[in-house]
Each structure stands twice: as C-alpha cells, then as structure tokens.
C-alpha positions as a Markdown table, in Angstrom:
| # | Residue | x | y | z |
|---|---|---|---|---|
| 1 | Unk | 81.8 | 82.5 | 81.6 |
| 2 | Unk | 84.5 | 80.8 | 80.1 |
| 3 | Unk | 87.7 | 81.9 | 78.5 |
| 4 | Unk | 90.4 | 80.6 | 75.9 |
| 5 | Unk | 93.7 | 82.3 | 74.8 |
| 6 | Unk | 95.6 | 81.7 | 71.9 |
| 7 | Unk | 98.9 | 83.4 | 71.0 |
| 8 | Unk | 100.3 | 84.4 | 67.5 |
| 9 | Unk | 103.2 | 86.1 | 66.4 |
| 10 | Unk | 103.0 | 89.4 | 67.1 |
| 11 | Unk | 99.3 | 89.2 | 69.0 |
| 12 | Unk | 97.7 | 87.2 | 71.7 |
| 13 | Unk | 93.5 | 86.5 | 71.3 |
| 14 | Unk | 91.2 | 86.3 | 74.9 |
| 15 | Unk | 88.0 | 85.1 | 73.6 |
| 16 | Unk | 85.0 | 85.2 | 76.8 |
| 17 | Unk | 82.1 | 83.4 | 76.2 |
| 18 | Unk | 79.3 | 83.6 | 78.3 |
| 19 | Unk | 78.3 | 86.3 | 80.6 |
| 20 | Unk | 80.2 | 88.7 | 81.5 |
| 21 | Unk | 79.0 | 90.0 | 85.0 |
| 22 | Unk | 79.8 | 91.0 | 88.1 |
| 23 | Unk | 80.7 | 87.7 | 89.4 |
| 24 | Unk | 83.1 | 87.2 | 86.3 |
| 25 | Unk | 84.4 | 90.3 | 85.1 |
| 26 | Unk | 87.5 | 90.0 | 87.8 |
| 27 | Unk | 88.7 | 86.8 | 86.3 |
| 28 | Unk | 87.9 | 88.5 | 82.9 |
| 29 | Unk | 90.5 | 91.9 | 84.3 |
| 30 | Unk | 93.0 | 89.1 | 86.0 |
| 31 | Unk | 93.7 | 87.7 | 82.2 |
| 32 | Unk | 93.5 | 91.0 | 80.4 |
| 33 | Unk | 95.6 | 92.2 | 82.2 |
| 34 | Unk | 98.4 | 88.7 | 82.6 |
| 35 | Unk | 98.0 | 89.6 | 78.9 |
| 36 | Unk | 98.7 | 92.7 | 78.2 |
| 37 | Unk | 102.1 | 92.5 | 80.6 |
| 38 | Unk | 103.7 | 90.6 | 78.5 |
| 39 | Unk | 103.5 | 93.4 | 76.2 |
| 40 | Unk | 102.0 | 91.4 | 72.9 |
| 41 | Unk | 98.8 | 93.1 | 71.6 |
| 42 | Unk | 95.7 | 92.0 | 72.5 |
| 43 | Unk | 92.3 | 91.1 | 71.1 |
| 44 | Unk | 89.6 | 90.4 | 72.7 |
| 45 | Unk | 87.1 | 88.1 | 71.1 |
| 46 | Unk | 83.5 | 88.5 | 72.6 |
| 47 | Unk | 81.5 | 87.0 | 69.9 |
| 48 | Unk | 80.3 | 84.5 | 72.2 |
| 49 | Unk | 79.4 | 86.9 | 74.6 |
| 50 | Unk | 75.5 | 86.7 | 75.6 |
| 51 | Unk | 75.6 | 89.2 | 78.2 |
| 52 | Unk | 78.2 | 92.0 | 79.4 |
| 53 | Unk | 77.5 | 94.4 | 82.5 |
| 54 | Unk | 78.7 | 97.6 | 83.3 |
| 55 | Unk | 81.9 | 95.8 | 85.6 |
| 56 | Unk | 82.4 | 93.8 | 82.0 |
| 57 | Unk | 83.2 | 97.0 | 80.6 |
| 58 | Unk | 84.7 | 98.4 | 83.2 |
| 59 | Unk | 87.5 | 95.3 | 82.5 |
| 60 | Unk | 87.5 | 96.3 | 79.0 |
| 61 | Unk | 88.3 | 100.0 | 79.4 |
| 62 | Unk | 90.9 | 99.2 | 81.9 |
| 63 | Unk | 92.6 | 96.6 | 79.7 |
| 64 | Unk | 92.5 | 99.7 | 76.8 |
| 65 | Unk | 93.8 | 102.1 | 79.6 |
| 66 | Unk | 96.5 | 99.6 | 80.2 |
| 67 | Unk | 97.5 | 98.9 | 76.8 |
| 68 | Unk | 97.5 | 102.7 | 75.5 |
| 69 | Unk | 100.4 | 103.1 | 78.7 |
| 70 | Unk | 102.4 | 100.0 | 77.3 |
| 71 | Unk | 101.9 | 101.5 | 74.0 |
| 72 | Unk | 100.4 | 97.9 | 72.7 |
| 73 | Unk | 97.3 | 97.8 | 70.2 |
| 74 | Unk | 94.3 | 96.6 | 72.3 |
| 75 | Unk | 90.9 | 96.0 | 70.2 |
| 76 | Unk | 87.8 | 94.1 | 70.7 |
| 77 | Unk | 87.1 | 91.1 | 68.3 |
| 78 | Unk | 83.5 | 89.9 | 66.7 |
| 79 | Unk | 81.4 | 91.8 | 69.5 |
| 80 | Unk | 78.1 | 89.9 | 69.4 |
| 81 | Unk | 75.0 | 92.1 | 69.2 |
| 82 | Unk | 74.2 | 92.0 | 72.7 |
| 83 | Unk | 78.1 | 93.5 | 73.8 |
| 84 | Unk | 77.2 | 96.0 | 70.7 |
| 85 | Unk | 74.3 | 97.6 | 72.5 |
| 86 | Unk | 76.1 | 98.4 | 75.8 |
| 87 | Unk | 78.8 | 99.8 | 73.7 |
| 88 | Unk | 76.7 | 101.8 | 72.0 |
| 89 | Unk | 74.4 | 102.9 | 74.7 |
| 90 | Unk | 77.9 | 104.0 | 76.6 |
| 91 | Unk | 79.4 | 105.8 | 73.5 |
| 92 | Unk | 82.2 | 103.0 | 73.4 |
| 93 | Unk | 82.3 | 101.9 | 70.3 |
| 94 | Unk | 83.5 | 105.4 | 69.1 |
| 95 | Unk | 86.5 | 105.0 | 72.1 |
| 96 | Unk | 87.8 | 101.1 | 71.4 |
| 97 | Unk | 89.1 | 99.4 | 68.3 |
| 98 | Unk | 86.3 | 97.0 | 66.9 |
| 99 | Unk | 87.5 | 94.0 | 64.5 |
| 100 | Unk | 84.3 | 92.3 | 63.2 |
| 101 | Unk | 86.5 | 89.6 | 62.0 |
| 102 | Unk | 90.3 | 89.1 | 62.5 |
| 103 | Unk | 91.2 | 90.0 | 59.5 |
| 104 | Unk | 89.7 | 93.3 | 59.7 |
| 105 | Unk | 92.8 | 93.9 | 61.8 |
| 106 | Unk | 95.6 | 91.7 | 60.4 |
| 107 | Unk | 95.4 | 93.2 | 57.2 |
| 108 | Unk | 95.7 | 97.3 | 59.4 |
C-alpha cells in the first residue's frame, strides 16, 4: 500500500493505493488519524484501492468516529468498485459520506 496527502484550504486528501489489509491498515489508522488532529477535514481517496479488509474498514470507521467528536467533515473519495462491495456488503455506504469525484463535495 502506499499513501500520498495533499492539503488545501479548508481540507486535507489521504489517497491509499494498493491493498488495504491487515498488514497495512495501522499505517493507514496512524495517518487518519495525524490527520484528523489537526482538525482540517478529511477525504479519503481510495480510488486506487484494489483490495480493502475488514481492519481497512475498521481504520475507516474509526477515522469517521474521530472526526464526528472533532466535529470535522470526514468522507471517502472515488471508492473503486472493489472498496464499494465491502461497503456495501457491510451496510457502509449508507453510514460514511461518499464523493465520487471531488467536486461532488467542494461544490456541498
């Protein structure tokens, strides 16, 4: 897996690319998370993502968690078709923002 951030004005951008698995999805929390404390809203760009496990999504509802109690917008960005079906199968994509492109949520 590899990871890129990018910071705009109001919003910062965490795009994974890869697989997000077991092995990964701590480094994937540890910037989420870095992220989200410096209390900028966060995106999370996974449309690069081939592969996401349940401790993937586990980082991803804990980054939500975390930026619902800092009162930040937290939304995930692009979700390829293979993040889509784990979200689906778990019901998440009803529970976390989803941006198919970024301007789906610079222009909310």
């Amino acid at each position: 897996m590899n990871i890129n951030t990018r910071d705009e004005a109001d919003y910062s951008i965490l795009q994974l690319d890869g697989d997000v698995d077991l092995s990964c999805s701590p480094e994937a929390r540890k910037h989420i998370l870095e992220l989200l404390n410096q209390d900028k809203n966060l995106l999370v760009d996974l449309s690069a993502v081939s592969y996401i496990d349940s401790s993937g999504i586990a980082s991803l509802v804990e980054g939500y968690q975390t930026a619902k109690k800092k009162n930040v917008d937290f939304g995930l960005l692009s979700s390829s078709e293979a993040v889509m079906s784990v979200l689906k199968l778990a019901r998440l994509d009803k529970v976390f923002p989803l941006y198919p492109a970024l301007e789906d949520y610079t222009s909310a």
